[in-house]
C-alpha positions in Angstrom: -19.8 118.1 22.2 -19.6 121.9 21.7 -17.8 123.6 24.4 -18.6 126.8 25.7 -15.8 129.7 24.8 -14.7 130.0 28.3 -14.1 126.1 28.5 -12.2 125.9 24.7 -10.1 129.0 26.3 -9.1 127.0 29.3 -10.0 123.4 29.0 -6.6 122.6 26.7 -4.0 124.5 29.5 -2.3 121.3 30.4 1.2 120.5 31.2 2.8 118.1 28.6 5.0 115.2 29.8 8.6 115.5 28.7 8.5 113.9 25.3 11.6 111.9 23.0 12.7 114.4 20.4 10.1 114.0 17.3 11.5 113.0 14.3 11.8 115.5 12.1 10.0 113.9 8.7 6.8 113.6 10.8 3.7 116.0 10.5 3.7 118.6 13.2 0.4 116.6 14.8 -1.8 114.4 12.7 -3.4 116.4 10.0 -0.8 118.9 9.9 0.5 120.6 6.9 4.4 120.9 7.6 6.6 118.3 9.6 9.0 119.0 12.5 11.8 119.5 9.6 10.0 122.2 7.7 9.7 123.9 11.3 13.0 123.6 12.3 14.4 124.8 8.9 12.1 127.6 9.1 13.3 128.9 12.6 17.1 128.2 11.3 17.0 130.2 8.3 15.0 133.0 10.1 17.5 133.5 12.6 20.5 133.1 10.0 18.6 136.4 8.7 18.3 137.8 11.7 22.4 137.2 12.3 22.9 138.7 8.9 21.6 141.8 9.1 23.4 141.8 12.5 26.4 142.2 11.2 26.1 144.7 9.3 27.9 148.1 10.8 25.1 150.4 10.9 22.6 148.0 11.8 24.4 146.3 14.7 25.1 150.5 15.7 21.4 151.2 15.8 19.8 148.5 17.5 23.2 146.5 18.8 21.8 145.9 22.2 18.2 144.3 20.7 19.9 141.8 18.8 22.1 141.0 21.4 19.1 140.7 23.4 17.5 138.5 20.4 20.4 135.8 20.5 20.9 135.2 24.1 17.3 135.2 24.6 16.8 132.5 22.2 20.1 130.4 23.0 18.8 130.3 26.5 14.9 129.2 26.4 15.5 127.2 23.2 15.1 123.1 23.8 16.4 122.3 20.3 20.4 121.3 21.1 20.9 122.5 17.6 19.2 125.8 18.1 20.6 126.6 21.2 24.3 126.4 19.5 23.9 127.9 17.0 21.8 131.1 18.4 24.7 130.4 21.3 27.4 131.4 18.9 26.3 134.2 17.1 25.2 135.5 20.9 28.9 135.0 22.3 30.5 136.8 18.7 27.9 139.7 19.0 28.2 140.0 22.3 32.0 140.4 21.9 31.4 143.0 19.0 29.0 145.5 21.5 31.7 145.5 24.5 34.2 146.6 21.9 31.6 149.4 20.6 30.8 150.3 24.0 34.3 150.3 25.9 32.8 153.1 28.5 29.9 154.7 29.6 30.1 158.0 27.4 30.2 161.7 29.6 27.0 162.7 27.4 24.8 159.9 27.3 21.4 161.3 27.8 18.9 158.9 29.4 17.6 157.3 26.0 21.5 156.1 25.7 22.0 155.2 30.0 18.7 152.9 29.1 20.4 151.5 25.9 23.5 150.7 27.6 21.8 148.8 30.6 19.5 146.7 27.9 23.3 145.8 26.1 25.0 145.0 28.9 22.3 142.8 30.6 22.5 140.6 27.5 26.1 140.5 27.7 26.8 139.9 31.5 24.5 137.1 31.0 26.4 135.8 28.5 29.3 135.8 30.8 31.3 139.0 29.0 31.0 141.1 32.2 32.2 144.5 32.7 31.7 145.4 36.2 33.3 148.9 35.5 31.0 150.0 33.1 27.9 148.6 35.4 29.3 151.1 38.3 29.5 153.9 35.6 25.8 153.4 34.2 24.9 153.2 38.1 26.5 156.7 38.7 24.9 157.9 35.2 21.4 157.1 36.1 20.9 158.5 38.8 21.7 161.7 36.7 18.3 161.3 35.5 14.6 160.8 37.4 11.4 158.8 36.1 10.3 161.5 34.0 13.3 161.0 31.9 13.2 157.5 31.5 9.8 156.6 31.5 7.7 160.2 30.7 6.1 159.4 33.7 6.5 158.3 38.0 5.2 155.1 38.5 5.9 155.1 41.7 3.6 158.1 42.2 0.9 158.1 39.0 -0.9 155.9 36.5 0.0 155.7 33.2 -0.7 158.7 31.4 -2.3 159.9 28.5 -1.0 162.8 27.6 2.8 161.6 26.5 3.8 163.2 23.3 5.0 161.2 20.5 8.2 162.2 19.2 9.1 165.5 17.5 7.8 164.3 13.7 10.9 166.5 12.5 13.9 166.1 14.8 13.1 162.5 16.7 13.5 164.1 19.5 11.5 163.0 23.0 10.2 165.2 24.8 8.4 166.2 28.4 4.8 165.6 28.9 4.6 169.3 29.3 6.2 170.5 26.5 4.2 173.2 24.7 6.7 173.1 21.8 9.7 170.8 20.8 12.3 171.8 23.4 15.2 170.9 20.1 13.3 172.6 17.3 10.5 174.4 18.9 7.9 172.9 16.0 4.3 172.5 17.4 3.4 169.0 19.3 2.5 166.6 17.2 -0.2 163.8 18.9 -0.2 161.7 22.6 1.3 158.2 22.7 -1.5 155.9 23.2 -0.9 154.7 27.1 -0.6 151.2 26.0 2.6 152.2 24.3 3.7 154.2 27.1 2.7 150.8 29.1 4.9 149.0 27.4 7.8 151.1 27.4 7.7 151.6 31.0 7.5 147.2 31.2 10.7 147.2 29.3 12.7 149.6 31.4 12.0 148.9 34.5 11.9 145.2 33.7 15.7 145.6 32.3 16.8 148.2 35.0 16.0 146.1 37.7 17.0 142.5 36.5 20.6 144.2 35.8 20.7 146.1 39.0 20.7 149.6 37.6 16.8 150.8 38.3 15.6 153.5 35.3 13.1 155.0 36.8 11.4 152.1 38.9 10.9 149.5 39.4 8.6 146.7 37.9 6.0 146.2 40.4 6.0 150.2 40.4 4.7 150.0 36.5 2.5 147.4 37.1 0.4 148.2 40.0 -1.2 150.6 37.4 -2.2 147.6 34.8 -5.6 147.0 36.5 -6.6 150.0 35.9 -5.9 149.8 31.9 -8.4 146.8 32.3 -10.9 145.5 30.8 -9.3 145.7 27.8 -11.4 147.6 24.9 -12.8 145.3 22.7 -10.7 145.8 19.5 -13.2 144.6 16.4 -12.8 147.9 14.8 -10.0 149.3 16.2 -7.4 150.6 13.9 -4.1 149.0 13.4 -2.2 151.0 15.3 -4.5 150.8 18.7 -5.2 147.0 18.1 -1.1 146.7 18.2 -0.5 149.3 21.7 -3.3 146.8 23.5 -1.6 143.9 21.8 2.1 144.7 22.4 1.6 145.8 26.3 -0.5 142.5 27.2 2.5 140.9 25.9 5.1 143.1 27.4 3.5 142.7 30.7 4.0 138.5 30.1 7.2 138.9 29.1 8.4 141.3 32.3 6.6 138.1 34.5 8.3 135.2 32.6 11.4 136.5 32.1 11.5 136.7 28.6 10.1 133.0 28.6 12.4 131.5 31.1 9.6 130.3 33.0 6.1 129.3 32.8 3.0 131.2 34.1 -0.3 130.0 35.1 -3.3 131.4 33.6 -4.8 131.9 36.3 -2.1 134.6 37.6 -2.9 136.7 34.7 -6.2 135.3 33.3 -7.1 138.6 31.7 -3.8 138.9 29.6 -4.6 135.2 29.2 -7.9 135.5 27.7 -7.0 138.7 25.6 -4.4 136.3 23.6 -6.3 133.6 22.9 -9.5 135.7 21.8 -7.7 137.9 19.6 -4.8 135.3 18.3 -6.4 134.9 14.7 -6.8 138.4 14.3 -3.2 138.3 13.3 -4.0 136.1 10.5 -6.7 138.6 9.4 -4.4 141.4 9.3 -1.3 139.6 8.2 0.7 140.1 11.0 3.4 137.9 11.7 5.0 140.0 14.0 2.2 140.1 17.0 1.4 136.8 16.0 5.1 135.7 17.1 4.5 137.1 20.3 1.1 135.8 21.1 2.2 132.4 20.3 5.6 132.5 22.9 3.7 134.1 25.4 0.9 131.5 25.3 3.6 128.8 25.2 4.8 129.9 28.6 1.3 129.6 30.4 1.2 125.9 29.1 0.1 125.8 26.1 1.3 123.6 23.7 0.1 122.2 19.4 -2.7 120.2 21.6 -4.4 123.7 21.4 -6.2 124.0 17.9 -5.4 128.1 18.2 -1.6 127.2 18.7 -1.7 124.6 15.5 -3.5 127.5 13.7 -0.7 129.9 14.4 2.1 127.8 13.8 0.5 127.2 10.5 0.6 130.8 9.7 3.4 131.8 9.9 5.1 128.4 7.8 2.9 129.6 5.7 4.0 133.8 5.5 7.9 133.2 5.4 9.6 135.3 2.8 12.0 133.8 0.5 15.5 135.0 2.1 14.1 133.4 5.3 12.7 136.7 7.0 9.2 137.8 7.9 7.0 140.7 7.1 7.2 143.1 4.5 10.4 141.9 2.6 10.7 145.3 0.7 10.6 147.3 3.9 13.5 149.8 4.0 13.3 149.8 7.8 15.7 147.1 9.4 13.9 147.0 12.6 10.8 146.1 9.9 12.6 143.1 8.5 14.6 141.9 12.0 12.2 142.4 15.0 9.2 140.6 12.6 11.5 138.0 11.7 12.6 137.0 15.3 9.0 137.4 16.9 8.2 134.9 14.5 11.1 132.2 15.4 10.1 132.7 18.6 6.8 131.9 18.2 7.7 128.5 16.5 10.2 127.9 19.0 10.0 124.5 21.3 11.0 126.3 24.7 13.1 124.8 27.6 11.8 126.8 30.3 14.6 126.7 32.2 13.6 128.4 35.2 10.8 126.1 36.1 7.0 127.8 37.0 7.3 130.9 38.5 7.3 134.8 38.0 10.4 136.8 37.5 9.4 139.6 40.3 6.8 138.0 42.8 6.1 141.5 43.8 5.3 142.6 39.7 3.2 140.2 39.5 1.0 140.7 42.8 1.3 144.6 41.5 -0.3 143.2 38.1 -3.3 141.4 39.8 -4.0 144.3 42.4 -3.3 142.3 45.5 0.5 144.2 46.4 -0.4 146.3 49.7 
């Protein structure tokens, strides 16, 4: 029987009994091209890659407080007992390394650095290596700074806007909406931040400001009380890479701020435009190559309930057995960008992950997500 697209989107959302571990020389699901061993050994070495380049010096300076977030996230929605140790133990090592790099809360952190700190030490009081000192200092150093620092916007008071500037092309640096020049070098402004990007930063922030207890410019429901507004979502068939990935990373971002970072499930029905965007666009990512968003469609997808009974999940697991690079990574293996070879490399163990869901069905912030359908008053 052909089923209609609405019914193939929907009909397969069931919730799967709890199941003996599978042993791992079988086939994934009948018909399928790799077993439960090639998977596992695929999501071992990628995150032995990802720990590698972790501890390097100037990688682990740069984006210390992602990987951190990258192992405890992983040790701590993972199922496999194997998985969860070892992700576990590189998250309790690294963990220890970024308290020693950040002893103190320094006098001129700016509020790119205040936001960097808080994303850190969330990973690492959740690991149980609290510092209660240094969460009293970020407290006093954020309220240094407003929303417009942190988020280039109010929530609390505007939509998202569309008239962010990227930043300066020639010092990095970020600046006001209203800037007429760079305020650091005073070059001209280069072009606006597509507001999905500016969507999705916000989603972070205020996602990681409030679950630690130090707000950066607002809270979550504050962010999200503007998504339905940014629906529909464009139709993306010949949209260019860059504003396929803003749509693509924000509908994801918005997930994640609702489940936690997959700690729990969502129902589709919470979020049924997110929902549908993911599954309509999932093998899009095969089409471009993209391992990376395809990581992150699959996770998310996994948390409203999906599971390999879903012929779109069985196609993406597929892919990306299929796309991993020799020294275990994924994406473009000659990349001279680190955050190119990590951050593709653990959306992608992620997405082959078997999740635990440990906190059960539910949304992270009740209020976001009532914010996210319109119904908050």
């Amino acid at each position: 029987m052909q089923l209609s697209r609405r019914a193939f989107l929907l009909a397969p959302v069931m919730r799967a009994p709890a199941l003996a571990r599978p042993a791992l020389g079988k086939p994934l699901w009948d018909g399928a091209r790799y077993t439960h061993a090639d998977k596992a050994r695929a999501v071992r070495r990628g995150l032995e890659f990802i720990y590698k380049t972790a501890k390097d010096r100037k990688n682990f300076g740069e984006y210390g407080s992602d990987y951190l977030w990258c192992f405890y996230t992983i040790a701590s929605t993972t199922s496999d007992p194997d998985l969860k140790a070892r992700a576990g133990k590189m998250a309790q090592e690294r963990a220890r390394e970024w308290r020693r790099v950040h002893p103190r809360v320094p006098d001129n952190a700016d509020a790119e650095d205040v936001s960097d700190l808080v994303f850190g030490a969330l990973a690492a009081d959740s690991l149980g290596l609290r510092n209660d000192t240094m969460k009293r200092d970020l407290e006093r150093a954020a309220r240094r700074f407003g929303p417009q620092d942190f988020l280039k916007f109010d929530p609390a008071k505007e939509p998202i806007p569309t008239t962010v500037p990227e930043a300066c092309y020639w010092c990095a640096n970020n600046n006001a909406t209203s800037s007429v020049r760079c305020k650091k070098c005073m070059s001209e402004p280069g072009p606006k931040m597509d507001p999905y990007d500016v969507l999705t930063d916000a989603v972070i922030a205020t996602y990681t400001g409030e679950r630690y207890g130090v707000l950066l410019g607002g809270r979550l429901a504050d962010v999200l009380q503007w998504v339905p507004r940014m629906r529909p979502y464009p139709k993306l068939e010949n949209a260019t890479r860059e504003q396929y990935e803003a749509v693509a990373y924000a509908i994801t971002h918005i997930v994640y701020g609702l489940n936690d970072y997959t700690h729990s499930r969502l129902r589709p029905e919470w979020l049924p435009q997110e929902y549908e965007f993911l599954l309509g666009h999932l093998k899009q990512n095969i089409a471009t190559n993209d391992a990376e968003t395809m990581g992150e469609f699959l996770d998310t997808l996994m948390s409203f309930g999906l599971t390999t009974e879903h012929p779109l999940i069985r196609t993406g697991i597929e892919y990306l057995l299929s796309v991993q690079n020799p020294d275990g990574s994924w994406g473009d293996a000659n990349d001279k960008d680190i955050y190119k070879r990590y951050h593709p490399t653990w959306t992608s163990v992620n997405g082959l992950m078997d999740y635990a869901f440990p906190k059960g069905e539910g949304a992270s912030f009740p209020a976001a997500l009532r914010a996210a359908q319109g119904t908050s008053g």
